[in-house]
ZADREN-223124 format. One record per residue (C-alpha): x, y, z; residue number from 1; residue in one letter. Coordinates in Angstrom, 3 decimals. Each point is the difference from the previous one (the first is absolute). Example, Ala and Ser with C-alpha at 12.3 -4.5 7.8 and 13.67 -1.06 7.14 Angstrom:
<pts>
       east      north         up   seq   type
     12.300     -4.500      7.800     1      A
      1.370      3.440     -0.660     2      S
</pts>
This chain:
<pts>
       east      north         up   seq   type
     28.081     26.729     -7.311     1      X
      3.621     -0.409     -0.224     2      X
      2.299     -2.543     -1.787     3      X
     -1.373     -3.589     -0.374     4      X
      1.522     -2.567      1.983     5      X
     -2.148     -3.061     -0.459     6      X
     -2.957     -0.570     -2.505     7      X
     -2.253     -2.421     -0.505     8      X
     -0.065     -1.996      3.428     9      X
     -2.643     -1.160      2.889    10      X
     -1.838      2.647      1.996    11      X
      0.830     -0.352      3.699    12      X
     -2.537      2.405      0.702    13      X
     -3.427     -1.622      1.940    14      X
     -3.100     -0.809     -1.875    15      X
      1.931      0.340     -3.586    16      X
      1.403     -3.468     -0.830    17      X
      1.077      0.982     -3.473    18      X
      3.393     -2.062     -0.654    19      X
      1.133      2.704     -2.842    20      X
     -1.430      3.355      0.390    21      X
      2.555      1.285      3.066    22      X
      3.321      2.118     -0.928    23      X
      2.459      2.192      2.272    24      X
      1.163      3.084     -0.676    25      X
      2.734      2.230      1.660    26      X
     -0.516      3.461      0.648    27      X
      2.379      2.744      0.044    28      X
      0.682     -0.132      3.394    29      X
      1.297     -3.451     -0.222    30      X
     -3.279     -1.682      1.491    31      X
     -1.749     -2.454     -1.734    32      X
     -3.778     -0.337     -0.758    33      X
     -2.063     -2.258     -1.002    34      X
     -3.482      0.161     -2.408    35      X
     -2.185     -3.173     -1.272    36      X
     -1.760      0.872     -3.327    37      X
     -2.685     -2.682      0.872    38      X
     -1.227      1.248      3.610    39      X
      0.978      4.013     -0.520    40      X
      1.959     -0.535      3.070    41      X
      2.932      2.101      0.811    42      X
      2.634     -0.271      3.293    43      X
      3.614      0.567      1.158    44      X
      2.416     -2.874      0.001    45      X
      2.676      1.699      1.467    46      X
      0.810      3.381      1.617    47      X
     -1.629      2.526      2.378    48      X
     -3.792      0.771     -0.063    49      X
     -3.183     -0.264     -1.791    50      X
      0.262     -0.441     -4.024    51      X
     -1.819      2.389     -1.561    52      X
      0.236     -0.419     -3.849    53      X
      1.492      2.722     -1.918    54      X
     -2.688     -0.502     -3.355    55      X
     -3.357     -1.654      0.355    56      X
      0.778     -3.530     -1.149    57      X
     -2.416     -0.782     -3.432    58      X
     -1.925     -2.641      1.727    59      X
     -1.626      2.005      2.848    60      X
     -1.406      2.451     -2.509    61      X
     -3.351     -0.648     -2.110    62      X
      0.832     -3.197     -2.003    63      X
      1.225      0.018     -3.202    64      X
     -2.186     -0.077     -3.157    65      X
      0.538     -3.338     -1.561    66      X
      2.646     -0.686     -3.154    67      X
     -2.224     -1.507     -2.688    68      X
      2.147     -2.153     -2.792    69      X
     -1.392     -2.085     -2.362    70      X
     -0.099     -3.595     -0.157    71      X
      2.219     -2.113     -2.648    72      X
      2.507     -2.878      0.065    73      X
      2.150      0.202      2.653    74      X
      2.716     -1.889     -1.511    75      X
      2.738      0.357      2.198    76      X
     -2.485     -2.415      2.693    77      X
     -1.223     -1.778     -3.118    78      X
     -3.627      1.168      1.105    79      X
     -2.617     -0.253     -2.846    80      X
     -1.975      3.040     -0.565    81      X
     -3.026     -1.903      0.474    82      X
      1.938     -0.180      3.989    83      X
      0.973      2.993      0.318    84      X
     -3.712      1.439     -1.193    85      X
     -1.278     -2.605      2.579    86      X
      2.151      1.419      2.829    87      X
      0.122      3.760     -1.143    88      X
      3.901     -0.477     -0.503    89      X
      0.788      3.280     -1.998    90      X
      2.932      1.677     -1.872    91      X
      1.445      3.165     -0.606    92      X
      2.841      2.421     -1.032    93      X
      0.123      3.537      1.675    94      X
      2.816      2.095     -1.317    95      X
      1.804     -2.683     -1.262    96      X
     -0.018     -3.030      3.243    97      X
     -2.516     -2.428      0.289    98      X
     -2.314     -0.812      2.466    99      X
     -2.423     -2.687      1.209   100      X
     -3.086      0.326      1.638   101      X
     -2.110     -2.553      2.004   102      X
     -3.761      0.799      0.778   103      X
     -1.288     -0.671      3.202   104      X
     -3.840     -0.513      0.393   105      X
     -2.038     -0.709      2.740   106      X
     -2.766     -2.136      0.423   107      X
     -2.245      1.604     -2.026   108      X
      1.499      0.550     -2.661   109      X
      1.506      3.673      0.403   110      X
      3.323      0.910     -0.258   111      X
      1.501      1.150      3.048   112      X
      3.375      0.292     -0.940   113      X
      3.102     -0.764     -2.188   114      X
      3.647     -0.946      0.542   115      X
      2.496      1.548     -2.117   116      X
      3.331     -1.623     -1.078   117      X
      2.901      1.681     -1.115   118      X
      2.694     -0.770     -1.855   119      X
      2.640     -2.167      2.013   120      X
     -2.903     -1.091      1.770   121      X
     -0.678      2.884      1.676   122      X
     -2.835      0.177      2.298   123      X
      1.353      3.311      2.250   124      X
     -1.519      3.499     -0.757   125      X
      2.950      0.975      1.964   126      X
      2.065     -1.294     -2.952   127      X
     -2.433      0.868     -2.475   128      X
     -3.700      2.408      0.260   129      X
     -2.173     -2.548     -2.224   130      X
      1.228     -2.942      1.514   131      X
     -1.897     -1.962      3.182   132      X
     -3.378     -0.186      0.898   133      X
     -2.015      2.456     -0.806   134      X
     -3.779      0.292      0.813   135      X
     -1.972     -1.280      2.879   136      X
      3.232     -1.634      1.704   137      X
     -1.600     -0.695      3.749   138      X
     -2.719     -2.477     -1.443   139      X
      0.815     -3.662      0.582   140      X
     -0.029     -1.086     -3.937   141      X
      1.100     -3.331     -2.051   142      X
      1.052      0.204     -3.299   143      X
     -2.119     -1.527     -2.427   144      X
     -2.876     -0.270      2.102   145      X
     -2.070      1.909     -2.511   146      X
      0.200     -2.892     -2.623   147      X
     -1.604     -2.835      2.084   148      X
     -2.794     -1.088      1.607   149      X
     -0.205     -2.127      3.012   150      X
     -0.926     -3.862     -0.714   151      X
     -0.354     -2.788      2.889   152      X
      1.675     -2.650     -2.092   153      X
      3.033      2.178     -1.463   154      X
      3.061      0.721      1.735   155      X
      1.249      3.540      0.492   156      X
      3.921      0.464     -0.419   157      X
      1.851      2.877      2.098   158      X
      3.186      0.795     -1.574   159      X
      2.692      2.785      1.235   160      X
     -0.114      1.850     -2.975   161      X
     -1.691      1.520     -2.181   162      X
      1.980     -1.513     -3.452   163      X
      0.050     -3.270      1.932   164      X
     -4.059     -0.398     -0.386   165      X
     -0.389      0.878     -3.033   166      X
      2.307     -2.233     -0.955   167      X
     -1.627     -2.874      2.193   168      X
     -2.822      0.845     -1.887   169      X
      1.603     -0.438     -3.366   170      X
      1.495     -3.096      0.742   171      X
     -2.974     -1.784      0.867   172      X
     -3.313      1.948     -0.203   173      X
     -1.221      0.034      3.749   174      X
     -0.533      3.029      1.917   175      X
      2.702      1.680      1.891   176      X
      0.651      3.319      2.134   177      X
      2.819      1.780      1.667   178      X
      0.825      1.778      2.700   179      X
      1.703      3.713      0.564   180      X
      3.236     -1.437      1.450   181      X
      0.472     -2.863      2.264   182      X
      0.140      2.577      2.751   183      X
     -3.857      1.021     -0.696   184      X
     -1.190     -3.402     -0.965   185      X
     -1.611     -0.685      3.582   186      X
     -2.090      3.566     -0.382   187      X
     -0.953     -0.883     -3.892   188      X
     -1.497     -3.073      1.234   189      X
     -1.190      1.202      2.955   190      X
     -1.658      2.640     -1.923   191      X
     -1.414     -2.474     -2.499   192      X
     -0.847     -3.269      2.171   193      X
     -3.548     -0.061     -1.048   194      X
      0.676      0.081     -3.770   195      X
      2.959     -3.141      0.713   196      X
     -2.290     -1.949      2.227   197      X
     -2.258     -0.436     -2.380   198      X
      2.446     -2.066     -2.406   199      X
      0.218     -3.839      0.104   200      X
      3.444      0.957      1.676   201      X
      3.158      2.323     -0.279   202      X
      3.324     -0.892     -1.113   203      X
      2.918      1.913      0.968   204      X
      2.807      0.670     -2.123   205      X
      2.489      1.994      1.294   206      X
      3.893      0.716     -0.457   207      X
      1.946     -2.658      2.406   208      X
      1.790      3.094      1.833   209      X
     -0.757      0.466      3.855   210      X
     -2.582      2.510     -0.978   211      X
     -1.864     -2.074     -2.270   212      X
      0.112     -2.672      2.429   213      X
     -0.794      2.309      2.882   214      X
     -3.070      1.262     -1.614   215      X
     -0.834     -3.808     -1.368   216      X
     -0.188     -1.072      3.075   217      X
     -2.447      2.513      1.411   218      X
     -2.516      0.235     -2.699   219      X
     -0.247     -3.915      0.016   220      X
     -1.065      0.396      3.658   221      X
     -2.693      2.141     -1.436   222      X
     -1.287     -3.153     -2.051   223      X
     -0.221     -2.731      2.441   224      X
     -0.829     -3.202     -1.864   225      X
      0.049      1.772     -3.723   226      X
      3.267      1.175     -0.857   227      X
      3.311     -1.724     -1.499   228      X
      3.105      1.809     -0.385   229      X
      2.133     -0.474     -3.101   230      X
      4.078     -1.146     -0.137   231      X
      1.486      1.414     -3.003   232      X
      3.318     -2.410     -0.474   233      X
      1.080      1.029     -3.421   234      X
     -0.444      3.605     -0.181   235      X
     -1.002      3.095      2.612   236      X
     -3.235      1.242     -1.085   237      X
     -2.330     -0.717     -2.814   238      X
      1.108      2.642     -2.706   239      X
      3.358     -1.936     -0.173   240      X
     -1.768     -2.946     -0.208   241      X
     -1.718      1.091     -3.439   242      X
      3.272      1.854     -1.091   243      X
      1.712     -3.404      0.262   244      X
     -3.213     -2.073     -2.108   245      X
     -0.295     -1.634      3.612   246      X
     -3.788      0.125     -0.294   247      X
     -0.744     -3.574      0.386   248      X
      2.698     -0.273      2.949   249      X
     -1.880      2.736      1.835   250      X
     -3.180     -1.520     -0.544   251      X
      1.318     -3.396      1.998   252      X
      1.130      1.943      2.838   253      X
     -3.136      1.896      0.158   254      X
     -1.678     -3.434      0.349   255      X
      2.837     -1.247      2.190   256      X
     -0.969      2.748      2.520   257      X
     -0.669     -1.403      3.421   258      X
     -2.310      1.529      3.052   259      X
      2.792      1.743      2.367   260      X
      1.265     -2.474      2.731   261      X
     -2.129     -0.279      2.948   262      X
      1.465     -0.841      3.343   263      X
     -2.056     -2.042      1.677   264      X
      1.498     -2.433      2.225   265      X
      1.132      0.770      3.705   266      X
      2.741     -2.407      1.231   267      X
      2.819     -0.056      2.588   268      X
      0.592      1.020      3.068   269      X
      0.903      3.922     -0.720   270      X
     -3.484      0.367     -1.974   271      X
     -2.451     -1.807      1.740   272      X
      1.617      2.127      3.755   273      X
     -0.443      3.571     -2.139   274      X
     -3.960     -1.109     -0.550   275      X
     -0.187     -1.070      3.731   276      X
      2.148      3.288      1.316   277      X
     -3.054      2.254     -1.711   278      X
     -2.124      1.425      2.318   279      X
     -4.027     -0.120     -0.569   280      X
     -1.173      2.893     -2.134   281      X
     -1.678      2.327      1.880   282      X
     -3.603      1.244     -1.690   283      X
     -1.228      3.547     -0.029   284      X
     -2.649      0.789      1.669   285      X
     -3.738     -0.175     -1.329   286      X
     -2.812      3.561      0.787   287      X
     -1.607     -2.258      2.254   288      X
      2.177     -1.372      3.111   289      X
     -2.203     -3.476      0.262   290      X
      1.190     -0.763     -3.616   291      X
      3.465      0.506      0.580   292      X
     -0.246     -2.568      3.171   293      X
     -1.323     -2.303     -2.043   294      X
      2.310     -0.336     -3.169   295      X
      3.217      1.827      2.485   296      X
      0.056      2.436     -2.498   297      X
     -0.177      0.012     -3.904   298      X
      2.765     -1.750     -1.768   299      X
      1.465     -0.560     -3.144   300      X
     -0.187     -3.128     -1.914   301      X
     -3.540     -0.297      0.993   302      X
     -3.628     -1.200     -1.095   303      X
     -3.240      1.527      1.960   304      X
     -3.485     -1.038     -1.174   305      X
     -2.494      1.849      1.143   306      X
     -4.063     -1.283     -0.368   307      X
     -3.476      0.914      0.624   308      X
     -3.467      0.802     -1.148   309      X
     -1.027      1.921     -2.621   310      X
     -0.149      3.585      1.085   311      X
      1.474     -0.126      3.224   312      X
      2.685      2.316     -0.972   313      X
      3.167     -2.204     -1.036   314      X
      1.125      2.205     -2.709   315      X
      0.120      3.022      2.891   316      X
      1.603     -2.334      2.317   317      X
      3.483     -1.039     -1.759   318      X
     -0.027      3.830     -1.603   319      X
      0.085      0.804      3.654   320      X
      2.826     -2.297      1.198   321      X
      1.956      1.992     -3.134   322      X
     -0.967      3.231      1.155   323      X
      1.976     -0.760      3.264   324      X
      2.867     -1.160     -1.575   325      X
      0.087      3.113     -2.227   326      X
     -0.351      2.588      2.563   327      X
      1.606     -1.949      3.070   328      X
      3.138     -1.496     -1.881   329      X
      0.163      2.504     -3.141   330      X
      0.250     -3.666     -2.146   331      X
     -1.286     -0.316     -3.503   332      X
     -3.210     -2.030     -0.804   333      X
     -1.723     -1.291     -2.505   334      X
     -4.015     -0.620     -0.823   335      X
     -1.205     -1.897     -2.323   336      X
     -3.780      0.315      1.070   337      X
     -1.548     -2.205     -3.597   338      X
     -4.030      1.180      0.805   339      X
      0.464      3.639      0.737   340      X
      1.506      2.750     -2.533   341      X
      3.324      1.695      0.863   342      X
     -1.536      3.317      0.691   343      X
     -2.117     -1.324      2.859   344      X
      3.220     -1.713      1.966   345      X
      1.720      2.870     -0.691   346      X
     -2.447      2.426      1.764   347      X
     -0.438     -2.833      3.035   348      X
      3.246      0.545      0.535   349      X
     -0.157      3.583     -0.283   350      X
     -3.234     -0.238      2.309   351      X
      1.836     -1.558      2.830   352      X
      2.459      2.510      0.223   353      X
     -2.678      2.416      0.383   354      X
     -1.914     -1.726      1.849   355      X
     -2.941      0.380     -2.028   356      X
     -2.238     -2.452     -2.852   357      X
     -0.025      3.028     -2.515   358      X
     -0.443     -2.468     -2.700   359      X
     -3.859      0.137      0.801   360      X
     -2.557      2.226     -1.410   361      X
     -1.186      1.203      3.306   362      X
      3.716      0.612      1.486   363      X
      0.932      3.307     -0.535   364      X
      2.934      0.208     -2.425   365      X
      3.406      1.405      1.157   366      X
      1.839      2.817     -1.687   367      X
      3.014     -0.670     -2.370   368      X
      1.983      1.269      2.220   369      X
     -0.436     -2.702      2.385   370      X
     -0.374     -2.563     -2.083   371      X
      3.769      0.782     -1.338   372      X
      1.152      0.073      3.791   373      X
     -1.347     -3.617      0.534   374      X
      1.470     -0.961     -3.490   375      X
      3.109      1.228      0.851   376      X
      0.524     -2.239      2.987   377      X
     -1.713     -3.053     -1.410   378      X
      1.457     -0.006     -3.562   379      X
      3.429     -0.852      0.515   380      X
     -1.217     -3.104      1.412   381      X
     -3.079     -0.839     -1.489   382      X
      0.159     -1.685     -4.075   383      X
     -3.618     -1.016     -1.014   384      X
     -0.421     -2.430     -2.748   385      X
     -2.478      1.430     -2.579   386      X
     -2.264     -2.328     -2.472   387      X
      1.818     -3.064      0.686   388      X
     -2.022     -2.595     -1.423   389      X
     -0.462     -3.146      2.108   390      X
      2.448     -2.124     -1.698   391      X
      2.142     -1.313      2.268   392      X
      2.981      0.288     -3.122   393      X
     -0.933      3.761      0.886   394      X
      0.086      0.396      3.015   395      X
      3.453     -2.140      0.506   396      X
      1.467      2.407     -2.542   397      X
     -1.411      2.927      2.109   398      X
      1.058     -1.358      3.858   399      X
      3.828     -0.691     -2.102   400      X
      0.070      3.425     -1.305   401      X
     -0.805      1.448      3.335   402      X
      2.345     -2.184      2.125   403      X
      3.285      0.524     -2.770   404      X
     -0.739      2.975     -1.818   405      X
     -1.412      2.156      2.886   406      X
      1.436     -1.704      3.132   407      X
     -3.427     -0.293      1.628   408      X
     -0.029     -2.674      2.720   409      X
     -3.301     -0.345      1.490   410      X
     -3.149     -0.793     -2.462   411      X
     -3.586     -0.723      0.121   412      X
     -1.950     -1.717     -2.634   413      X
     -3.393      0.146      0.161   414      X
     -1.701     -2.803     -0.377   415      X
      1.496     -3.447     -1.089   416      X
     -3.155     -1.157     -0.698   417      X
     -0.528      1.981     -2.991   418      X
      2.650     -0.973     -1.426   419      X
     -0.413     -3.618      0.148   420      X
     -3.579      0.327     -1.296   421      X
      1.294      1.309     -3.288   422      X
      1.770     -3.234     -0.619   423      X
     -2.603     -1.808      0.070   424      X
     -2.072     -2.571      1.606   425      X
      3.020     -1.760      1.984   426      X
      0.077      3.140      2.741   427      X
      1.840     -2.140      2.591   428      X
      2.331     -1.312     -2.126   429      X
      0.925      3.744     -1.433   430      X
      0.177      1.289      3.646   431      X
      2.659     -2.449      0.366   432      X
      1.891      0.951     -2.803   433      X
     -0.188      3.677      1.105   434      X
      0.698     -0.857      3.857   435      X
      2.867     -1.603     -1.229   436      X
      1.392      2.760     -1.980   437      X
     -0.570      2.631      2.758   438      X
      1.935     -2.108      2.293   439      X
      2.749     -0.524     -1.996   440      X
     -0.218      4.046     -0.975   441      X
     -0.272      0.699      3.496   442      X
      3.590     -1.790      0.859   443      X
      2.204      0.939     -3.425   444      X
     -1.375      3.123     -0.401   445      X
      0.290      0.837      3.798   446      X
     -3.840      1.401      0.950   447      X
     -3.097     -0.551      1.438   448      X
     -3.460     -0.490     -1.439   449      X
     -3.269      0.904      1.396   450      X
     -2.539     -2.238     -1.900   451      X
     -3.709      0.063      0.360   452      X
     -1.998     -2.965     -0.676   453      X
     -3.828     -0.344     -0.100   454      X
     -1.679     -2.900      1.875   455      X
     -1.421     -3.066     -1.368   456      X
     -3.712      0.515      0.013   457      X
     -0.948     -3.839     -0.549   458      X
      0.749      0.323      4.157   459      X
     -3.605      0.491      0.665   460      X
      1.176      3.059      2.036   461      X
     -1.195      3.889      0.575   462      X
      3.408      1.082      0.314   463      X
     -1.419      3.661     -0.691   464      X
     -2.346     -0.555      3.430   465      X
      2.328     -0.848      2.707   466      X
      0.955     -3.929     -1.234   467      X
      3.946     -1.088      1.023   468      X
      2.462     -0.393     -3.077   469      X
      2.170     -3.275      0.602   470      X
      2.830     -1.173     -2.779   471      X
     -2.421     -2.378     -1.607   472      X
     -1.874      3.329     -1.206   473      X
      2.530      1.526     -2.049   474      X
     -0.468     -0.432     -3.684   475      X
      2.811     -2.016     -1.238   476      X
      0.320     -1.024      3.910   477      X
      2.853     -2.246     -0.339   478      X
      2.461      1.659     -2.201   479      X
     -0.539      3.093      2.679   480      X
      0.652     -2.554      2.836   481      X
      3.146     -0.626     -1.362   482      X
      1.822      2.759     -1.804   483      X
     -1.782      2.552      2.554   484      X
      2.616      0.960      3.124   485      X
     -3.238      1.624      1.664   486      X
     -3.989     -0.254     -0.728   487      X
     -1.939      2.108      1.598   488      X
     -4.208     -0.027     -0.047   489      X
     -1.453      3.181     -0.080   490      X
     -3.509     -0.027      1.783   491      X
     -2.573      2.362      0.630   492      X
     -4.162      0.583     -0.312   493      X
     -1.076      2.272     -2.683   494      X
     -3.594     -0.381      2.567   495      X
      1.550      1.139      2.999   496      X
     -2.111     -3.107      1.546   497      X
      3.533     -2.309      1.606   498      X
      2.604      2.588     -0.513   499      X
     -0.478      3.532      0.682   500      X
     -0.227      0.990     -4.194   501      X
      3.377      2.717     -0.828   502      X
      1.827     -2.830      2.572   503      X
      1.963     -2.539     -1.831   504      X
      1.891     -3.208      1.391   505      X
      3.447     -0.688     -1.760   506      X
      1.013     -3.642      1.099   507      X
      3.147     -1.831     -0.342   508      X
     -0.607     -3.364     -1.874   509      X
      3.421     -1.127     -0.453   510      X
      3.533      1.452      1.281   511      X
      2.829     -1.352     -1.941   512      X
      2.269      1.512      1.285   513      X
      0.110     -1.117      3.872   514      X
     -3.258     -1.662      0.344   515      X
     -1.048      1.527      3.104   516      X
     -2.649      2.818     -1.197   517      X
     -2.150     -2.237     -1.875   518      X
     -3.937      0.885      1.789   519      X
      1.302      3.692      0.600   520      X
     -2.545      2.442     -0.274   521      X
      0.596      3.931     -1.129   522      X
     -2.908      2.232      0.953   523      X
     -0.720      2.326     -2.677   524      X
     -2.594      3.171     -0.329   525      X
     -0.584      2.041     -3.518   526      X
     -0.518      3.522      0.438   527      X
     -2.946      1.439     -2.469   528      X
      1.354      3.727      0.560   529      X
      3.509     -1.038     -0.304   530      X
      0.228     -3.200     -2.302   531      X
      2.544     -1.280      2.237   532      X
     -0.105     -3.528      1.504   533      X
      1.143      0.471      3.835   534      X
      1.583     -2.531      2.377   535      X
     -3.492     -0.162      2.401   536      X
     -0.538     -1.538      3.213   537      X
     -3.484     -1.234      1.292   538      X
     -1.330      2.281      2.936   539      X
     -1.825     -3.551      1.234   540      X
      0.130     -3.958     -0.585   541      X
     -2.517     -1.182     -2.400   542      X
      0.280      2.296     -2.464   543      X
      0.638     -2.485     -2.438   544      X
     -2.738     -2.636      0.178   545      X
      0.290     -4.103     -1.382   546      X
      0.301      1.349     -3.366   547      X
     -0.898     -3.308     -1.367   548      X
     -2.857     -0.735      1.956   549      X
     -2.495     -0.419     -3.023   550      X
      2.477      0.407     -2.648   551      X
</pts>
């Protein structure tokens, strides 16, 4: 590369978002280049054809081996030892300059990489060989993560630098990590949402630029109901604040921190005619065509409950509905299925792509080779959730994770009941609580859940021999009633006696949504070669006998 033109600002290159790791360079020729230490990315800014770079820039080589310093007072920062040991803040003179390193660890404990600064604050290898990350660079890391553990009634700070939590931590003893740059703070957290979730709640603390605030603004979305975002009035970032003996200051406006602003409130003419200009969403389709009458479609923003007997093949029904939407609409899904382990949803899945139940002992079992052909389709879409506990804490930490971290829009949980039964002996009251959530997750995080719910027993009913499901049956009935935009009752005769036994009924209970599909029926069939659960239509009437004749 030629002679450097700019240093040191944002990448405009896609999928990079670093807001110092970008410089230009002009060539010989008079063209200019440009090359983003962060992403490895090179291009031409200006001039005739395709940049090729004259030397293999540092970063797209193997990475490189870690600095090691060690630790001591870092006095210029007024960082104690005992800080800097806690942090892995280390010092060093190589052939006369000093430098400063900053360990980054991940959450295990292993070191994954270190950024080196240079004297003048340098952090280009451009400028200087040692200096800049070095080591694992790609993983999404936060400083200091290596030095706490997550508690549910502490707060977790995020700071914009890496001097700026260890001085937070200095000042007033409570845990605090940093991100890269404010550029990579979305993919740090990202990368680390389950480790943050699991605080009491997160505090940001970033520099009051417009790419602090930028990136304030988008984690806090990440942290709906949990998060408060700090105003520094006196000085610009927390190291200045214990430079200046401001400790005590800072610690106010870390208390003063508010929840960012939500707008809530739709008045006037302008805003309430956008709302009433939007046109209905329109759903994607369902695998089975008499589904997709009845709801018009999946949506977003949306509850389904789905319930029946014990056996009757729930689980296999809503992993079927994602199936569709994985191979029909290439969209991402989730399954949390709480009484089956992760390997056996994983090879259902795999199974209906083949076409085949090779997850039984008498099925013959397919090659590798085509088990990595059906994984390859499936996987993009598919995320299972493996030994999650029925907690609902848990699983809400999970479904968030999924939704912010891994953009995943359409999720099933399976089943709601199990999760209210480890509460204890209030079931109803807990299925409210977690109907409630869901609904509210459904609409700010933007998806749609596919919940299954065991039936109330006390019914006096042999739901598993032919025997109707109404609303009433539904453990927890009411709190489904209401936070529910569809119920469905899955029905069916493990006998064969009223319903023909691999036929199953799904019934519309309830339709939110227009209220004109409630009583529709979907004819269903399950396939014991296949596994699959097929739209079926009755060759003649009766096949389904009064199911609750003698229930």
């Amino acid at each position: 590369m030629g002679k450097a033109l700019e240093e040191h600002i944002a990448c405009p290159q896609p999928g990079c978002g670093s807001s110092d790791g970008y410089c230009t360079y002009q060539e010989d020729d008079g063209s200019v280049v440009g090359h983003c230490y962060a992403c490895s990315q090179s291009h031409r800014v200006s001039g005739n054809g395709e940049y090729i770079p004259k030397e293999k820039p540092m970063t797209e080589s193997t990475p490189r081996e870690m600095l090691m310093a060690p630790i001591s007072v870092i006095a210029d920062r007024r960082l104690s030892e005992k800080t800097a040991r806690k942090y892995d803040i280390g010092t060093t003179t190589v052939e006369g300059k000093e430098y400063r390193t900053f360990g980054y660890y991940d959450q295990d404990g292993k070191k994954r990489m270190s950024k080196v600064r240079g004297p003048n604050k340098c952090f280009s290898p451009r400028e200087d060989s040692r200096c800049g990350p070095t080591g694992d660079t790609k993983a999404p890391l936060l400083f200091g993560i290596q030095s706490f553990k997550p508690r549910s009634n502490t707060s977790i700070t995020i700071t914009e630098g890496e001097y700026d939590a260890a001085s937070y931590f200095q000042m007033t003893g409570f845990p605090a990590v940093s991100v890269r740059s404010s550029g990579q703070a979305v993919k740090d957290v990202r990368g680390n949402y389950e480790w943050l979730a699991k605080w009491k709640e997160v505090v940001i603390c970033f520099d009051n630029d417009p790419p602090g605030k930028k990136a304030a603004r988008e984690i806090a979305n990440m942290f709906p109901g949990k998060c408060r975002v700090m105003h520094m009035s006196e000085f610009k970032d927390a190291n200045e604040y214990l430079m200046k003996n401001a400790a005590s200051k800072f610690e106010a406006e870390w208390y003063d921190a508010q929840a960012p602003k939500i707008d809530g409130l739709i008045t006037g003419v302008q805003a309430i005619m956008k709302l009433a200009l939007q046109k209905p969403q329109k759903g994607i389709s369902t695998i089975w065509s008499g589904l997709t009458y009845v709801l018009r479609g999946i949506r977003l923003q949306e509850v389904l409950t789905f319930g029946g007997g014990t056996g009757l093949g729930k689980s296999e029904l809503v992993k079927e509905i994602l199936f569709g939407i994985m191979k029909m609409h290439k969209e991402k899904t989730g399954s949390i299925m709480l009484e089956e382990g992760a390997d056996r949803t994983v090879q259902c899945y795999i199974g209906k792509q083949l076409n085949k139940r090779y997850y039984l002992e008498d099925v013959e079992f397919p090659p590798e080779e085509e088990l990595l052909q059906a994984a390859e389709v499936l996987a993009p879409y598919m995320t299972i959730a493996d030994k999650c506990k029925s907690e609902w804490s848990e699983v809400k930490i999970k479904i968030e994770y999924m939704v912010n971290a891994l953009g995943i829009k359409y999720i099933a949980v399976d089943h709601l009941t199990a999760i209210a039964e480890g509460k204890g002996d209030n079931v109803n009251g807990t299925l409210h609580e977690i109907l409630e959530d869901l609904n509210h997750m459904a609409v700010s995080l933007n998806c749609t859940f596919f919940c299954i719910s065991h039936l109330n027993q006390a019914a006096n009913k042999n739901y598993t021999e032919g025997a109707h499901v109404s609303l009433r049956d539904f453990y927890g009935s009411g709190a489904i009633m209401q936070r529910s935009n569809f119920v469905f009752g899955f029905e069916g005769d493990l006998n064969g006696d009223k319903i023909e036994k691999n036929v199953r009924l799904l019934k519309c209970l309830k339709d939110r949504n227009a209220g004109d599909r409630g009583g529709c029926k979907v004819v269903l069939q399950y396939d014991t070669e296949t596994g699959r659960l097929n739209e079926f239509e009755p060759e003649e009437d009766g096949v389904f006998k009064d199911a609750n004749e003698n229930a």
